[in-house]
C-alpha positions in Angstrom: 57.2 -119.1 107.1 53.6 -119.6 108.0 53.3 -115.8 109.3 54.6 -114.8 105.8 52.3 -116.8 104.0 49.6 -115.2 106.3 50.7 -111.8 105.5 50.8 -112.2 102.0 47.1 -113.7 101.9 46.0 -110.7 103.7 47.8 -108.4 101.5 46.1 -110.4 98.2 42.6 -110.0 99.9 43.0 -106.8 100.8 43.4 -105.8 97.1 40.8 -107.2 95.7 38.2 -106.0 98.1 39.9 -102.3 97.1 39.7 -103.3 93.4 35.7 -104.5 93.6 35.0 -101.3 95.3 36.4 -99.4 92.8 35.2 -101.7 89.8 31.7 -100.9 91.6 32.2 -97.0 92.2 33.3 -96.9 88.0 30.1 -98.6 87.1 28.0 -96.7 89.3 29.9 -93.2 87.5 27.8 -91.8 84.9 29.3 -91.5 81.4 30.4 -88.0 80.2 28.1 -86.1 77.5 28.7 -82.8 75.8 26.3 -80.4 77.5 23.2 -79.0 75.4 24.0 -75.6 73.9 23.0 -73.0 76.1 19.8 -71.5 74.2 20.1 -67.8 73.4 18.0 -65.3 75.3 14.6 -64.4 74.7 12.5 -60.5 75.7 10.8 -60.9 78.1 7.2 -61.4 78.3 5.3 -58.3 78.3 3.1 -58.5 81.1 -0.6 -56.8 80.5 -1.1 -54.7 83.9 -4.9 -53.4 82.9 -8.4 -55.9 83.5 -9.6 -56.0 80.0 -12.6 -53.1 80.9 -9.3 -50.8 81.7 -7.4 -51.6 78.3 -10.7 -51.7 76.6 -11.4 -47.8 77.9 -7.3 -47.2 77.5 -7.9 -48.1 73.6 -11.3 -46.0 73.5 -9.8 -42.9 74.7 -6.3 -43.0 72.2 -8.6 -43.9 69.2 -11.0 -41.2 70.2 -7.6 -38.7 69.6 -7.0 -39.8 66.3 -8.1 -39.4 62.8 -9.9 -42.8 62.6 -12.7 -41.6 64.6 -14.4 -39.4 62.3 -17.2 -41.0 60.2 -16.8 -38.6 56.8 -19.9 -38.5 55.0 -19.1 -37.4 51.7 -16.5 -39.8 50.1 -18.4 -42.6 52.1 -22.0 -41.7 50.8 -20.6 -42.3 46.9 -20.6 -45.8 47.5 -18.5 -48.5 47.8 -15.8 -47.6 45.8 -15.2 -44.7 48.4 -16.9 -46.8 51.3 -14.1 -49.2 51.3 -11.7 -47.1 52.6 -13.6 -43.7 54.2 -16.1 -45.7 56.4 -15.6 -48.6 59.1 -18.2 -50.6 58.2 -17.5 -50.1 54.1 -14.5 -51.5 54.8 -14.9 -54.6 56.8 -17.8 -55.8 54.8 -16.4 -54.8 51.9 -16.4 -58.5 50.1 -19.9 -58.4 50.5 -20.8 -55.5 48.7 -17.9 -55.3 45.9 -19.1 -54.5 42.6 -16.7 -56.8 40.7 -18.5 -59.7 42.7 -21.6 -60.9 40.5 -24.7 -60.4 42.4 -23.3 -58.6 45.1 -26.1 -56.1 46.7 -26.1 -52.3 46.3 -24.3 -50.7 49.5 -26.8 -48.6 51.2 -25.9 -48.2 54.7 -27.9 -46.5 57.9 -25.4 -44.6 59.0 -21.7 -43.8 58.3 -18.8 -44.9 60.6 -15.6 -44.0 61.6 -12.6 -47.0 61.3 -13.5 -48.0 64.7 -12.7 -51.7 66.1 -14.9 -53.5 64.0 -13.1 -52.2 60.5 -9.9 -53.5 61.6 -10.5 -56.6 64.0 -13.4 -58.3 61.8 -14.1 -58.9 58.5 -11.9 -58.0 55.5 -9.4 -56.0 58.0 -8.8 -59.5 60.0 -8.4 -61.3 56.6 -5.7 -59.1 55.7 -4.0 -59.4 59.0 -4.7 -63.0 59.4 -3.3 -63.6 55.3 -0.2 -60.7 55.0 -1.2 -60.5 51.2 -2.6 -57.3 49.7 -2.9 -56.4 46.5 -1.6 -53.0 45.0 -2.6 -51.2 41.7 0.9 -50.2 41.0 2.2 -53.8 41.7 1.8 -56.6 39.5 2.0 -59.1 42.5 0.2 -59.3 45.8 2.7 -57.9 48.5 3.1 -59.7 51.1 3.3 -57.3 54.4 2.3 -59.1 57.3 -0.4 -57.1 59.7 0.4 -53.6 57.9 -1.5 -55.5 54.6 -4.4 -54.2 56.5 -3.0 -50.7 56.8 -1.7 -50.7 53.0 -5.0 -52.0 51.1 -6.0 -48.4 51.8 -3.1 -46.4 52.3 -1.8 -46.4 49.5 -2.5 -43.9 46.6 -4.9 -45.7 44.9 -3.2 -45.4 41.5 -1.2 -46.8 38.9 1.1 -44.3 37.7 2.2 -46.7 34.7 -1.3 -46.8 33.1 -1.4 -42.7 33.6 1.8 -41.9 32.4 0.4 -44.5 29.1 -2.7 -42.9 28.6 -1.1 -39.1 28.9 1.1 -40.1 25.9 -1.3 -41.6 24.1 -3.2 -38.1 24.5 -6.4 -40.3 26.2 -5.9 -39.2 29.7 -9.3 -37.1 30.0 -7.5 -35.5 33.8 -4.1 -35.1 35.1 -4.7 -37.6 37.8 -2.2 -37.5 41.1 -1.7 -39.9 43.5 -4.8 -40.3 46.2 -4.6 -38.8 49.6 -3.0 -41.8 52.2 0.0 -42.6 50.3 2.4 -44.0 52.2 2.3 -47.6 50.9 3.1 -46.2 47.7 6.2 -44.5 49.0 6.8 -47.0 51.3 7.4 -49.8 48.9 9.2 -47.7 46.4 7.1 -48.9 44.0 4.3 -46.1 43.7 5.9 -43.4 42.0 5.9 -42.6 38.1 8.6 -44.2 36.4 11.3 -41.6 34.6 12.6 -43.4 31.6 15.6 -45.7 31.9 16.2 -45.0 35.9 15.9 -47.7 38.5 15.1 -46.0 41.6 16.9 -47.7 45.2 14.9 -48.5 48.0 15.6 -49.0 52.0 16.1 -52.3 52.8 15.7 -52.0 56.6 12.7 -49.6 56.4 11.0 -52.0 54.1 11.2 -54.7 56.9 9.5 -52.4 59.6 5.4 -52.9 60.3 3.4 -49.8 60.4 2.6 -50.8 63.8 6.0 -50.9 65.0 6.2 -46.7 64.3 2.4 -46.0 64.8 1.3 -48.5 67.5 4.3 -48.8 69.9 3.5 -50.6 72.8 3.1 -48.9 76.0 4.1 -49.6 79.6 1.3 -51.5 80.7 1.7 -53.5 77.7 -0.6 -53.3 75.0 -0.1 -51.6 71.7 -1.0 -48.0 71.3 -4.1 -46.7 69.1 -3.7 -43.2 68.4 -1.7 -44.2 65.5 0.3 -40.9 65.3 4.4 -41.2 65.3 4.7 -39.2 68.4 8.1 -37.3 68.8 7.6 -38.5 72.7 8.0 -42.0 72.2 10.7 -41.9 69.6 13.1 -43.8 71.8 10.4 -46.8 71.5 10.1 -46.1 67.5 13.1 -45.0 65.4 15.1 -45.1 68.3 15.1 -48.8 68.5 17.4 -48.5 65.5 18.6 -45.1 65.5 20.3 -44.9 68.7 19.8 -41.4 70.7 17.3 -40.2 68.2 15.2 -37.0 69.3 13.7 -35.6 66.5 12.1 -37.0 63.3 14.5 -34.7 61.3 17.3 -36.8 61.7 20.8 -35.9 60.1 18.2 -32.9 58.8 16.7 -35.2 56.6 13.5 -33.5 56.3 14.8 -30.6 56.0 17.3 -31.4 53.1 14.2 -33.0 51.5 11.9 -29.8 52.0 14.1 -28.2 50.1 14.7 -30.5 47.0 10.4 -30.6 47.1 10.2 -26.4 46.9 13.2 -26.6 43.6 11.0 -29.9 42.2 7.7 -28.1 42.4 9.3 -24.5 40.8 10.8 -26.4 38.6 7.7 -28.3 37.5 5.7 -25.5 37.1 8.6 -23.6 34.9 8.2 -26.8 32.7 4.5 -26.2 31.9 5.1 -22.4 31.4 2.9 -21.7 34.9 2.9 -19.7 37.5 1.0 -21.9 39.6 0.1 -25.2 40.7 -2.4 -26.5 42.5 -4.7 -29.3 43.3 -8.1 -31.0 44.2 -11.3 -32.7 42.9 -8.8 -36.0 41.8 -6.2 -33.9 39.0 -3.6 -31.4 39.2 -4.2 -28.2 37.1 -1.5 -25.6 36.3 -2.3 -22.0 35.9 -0.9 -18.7 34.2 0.1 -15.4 35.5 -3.8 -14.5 35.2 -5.0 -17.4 37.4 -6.4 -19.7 34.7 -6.3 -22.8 34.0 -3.6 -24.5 31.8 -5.2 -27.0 29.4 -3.7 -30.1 29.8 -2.7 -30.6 26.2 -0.5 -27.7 26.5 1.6 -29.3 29.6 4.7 -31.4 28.7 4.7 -35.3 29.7 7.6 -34.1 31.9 5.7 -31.5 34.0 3.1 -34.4 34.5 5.9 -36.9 35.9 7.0 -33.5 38.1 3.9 -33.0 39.9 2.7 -36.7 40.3 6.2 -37.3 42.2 6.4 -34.0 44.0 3.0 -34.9 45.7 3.8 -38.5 46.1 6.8 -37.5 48.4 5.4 -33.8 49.3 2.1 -35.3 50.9 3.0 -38.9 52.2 3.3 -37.4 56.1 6.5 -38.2 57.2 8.4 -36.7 54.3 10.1 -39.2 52.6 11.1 -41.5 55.8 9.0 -44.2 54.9 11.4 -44.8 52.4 14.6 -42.7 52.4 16.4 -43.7 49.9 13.4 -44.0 47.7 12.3 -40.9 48.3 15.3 -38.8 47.5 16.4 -40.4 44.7 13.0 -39.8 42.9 13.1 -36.3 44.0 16.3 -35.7 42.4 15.7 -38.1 39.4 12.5 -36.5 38.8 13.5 -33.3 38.6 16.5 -34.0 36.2 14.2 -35.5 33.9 12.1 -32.2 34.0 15.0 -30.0 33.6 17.8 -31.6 32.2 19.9 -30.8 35.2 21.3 -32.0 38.7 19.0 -31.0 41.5 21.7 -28.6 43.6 
């Protein structure tokens, strides 16, 4: 009886030693929480390989190969209206010398300048950058670009085609004005063409979200972004291939080439229109000219030929033939020239 009794203390004591260590091992078991979502993956950091002399000489010798190096007297000595845009230092000072300003000096500089570094890393070029806002003639709201607002304050046409096309009606247009050299911004937008009457042209979306840098500045294997500016067929995979998969020429799907074509039946058509046999262009205006060689007067050409030959250049001259804007540009090719001759371009 007593060995029983024994037993069954043991038994009891035994439990609640094994219950205490468990009560203690539960306590000491952190509670269960729903794991943090696993973030999603970011590029990887570019890593600059070069000392800052060798990307400051790598820079030099790309911008030396491109257009931007040239300091071009003529436009730039007419002043600042010109200056802004044709010389480096007219352009990042150009607050300080615009004429709308009251009291702003005369601009009279020592020497003309290419766009070097200063035009586009001080100044008004690092406003623009900095702010994403520029301002467009043929816009009635400041566009807001990011870093290409730098890029588009002067590439851009320099026009409003809606205050032309007014004034050649109203018979006060004293030139047939056409869209300034350094267009793109106006194609690129979709906003910078002349209007046909009761058409609403499309534009591309996804072309309209791309910088200027991503297609002219692509950045290079050691890291920094390229300055010769040019869309190089040779780093295509890096440009339009980034969305165009296996992309190796810029006349995709024969895009250019379909669009050479509708520009060579625009133009004939154009010049049918204004009963010429020529067109050309220069000094600011278009001028048409008969079977002799001379000149049209403008008050003999149709408003239609005028709409003709301001969107024939627009797309005919921007550089990359219409791919700034795809959709914009063929549909005012073909738009335009039904509106000159009554028909389906074909």
């Amino acid at each position: 009886m007593k060995k029983s009794l024994i037993l069954v203390l043991v038994f009891l004591a035994t439990m609640f030693v094994i219950a205490g260590c468990e009560l203690e091992e539960m306590a000491e078991t952190p509670a269960v929480s729903t794991p943090a979502p696993t973030p999603a993956p970011q590029p990887a950091p570019v890593v600059m390989s070069l000392s800052s002399l060798e990307l400051t000489n790598k820079i030099t010798a790309e911008w030396k190969t491109s257009d931007k190096v040239f300091a071009i007297t003529d436009p730039a000595g007419r002043g600042i209206g010109c200056a802004k845009c044709h010389d480096g230092y007219g352009f990042s000072m150009f607050k300080t010398f615009d004429p709308a300003v009251a009291g702003a000096p005369a601009y009279a500089p020592k020497h003309a300048t290419g766009i070097d570094c200063q035009a586009c890393h001080t100044g008004q070029g690092k406003e623009l950058m900095e702010s994403g806002s520029v301002k467009l003639l043929f816009m009635d709201q400041p566009l807001q670009a990011g870093k290409s607002a730098m890029c588009l304050s002067c590439h851009n046409s320099n026009r409003n085609p809606k205050d032309l096309a007014a004034q050649f009606k109203a018979g006060t247009l004293t030139q047939m004005t056409y869209p300034h050299y350094g267009m793109q911004g106006a194609v690129y937008t979709g906003k910078g063409g002349m209007e046909i009457p009761g058409v609403t042209l499309p534009s591309s979306p996804m072309h309209s979200q791309i910088q200027c840098s991503n297609c002219h500045m692509p950045t290079t294997e050691e890291g920094y972004k390229s300055h010769s500016f040019k869309a190089d067929v040779e780093k295509i995979d890096k440009t339009c291939g980034t969305c165009h998969t296996g992309i190796t020429s810029f006349d995709h799907k024969g895009f250019r080439s379909e669009m050479n074509y509708m520009l060579g039946k625009l133009k004939k058509a154009t010049m049918a229109k204004a009963g010429a046999s020529d067109l050309t262009y220069g000094s600011g205006r278009f001028t048409f000219h008969d079977a002799k060689g001379a000149a049209i007067d403008m008050k003999m050409i149709p408003f239609e030929a005028y709409v003709g030959a301001y969107n024939w250049r627009l797309i005919a001259l921007d550089g990359s033939l219409g791919i700034h804007n795809p959709q914009y540009s063929k549909a005012i090719v073909k738009e335009t020239y039904k509106f000159v001759t009554g028909e389906e371009l074909k």
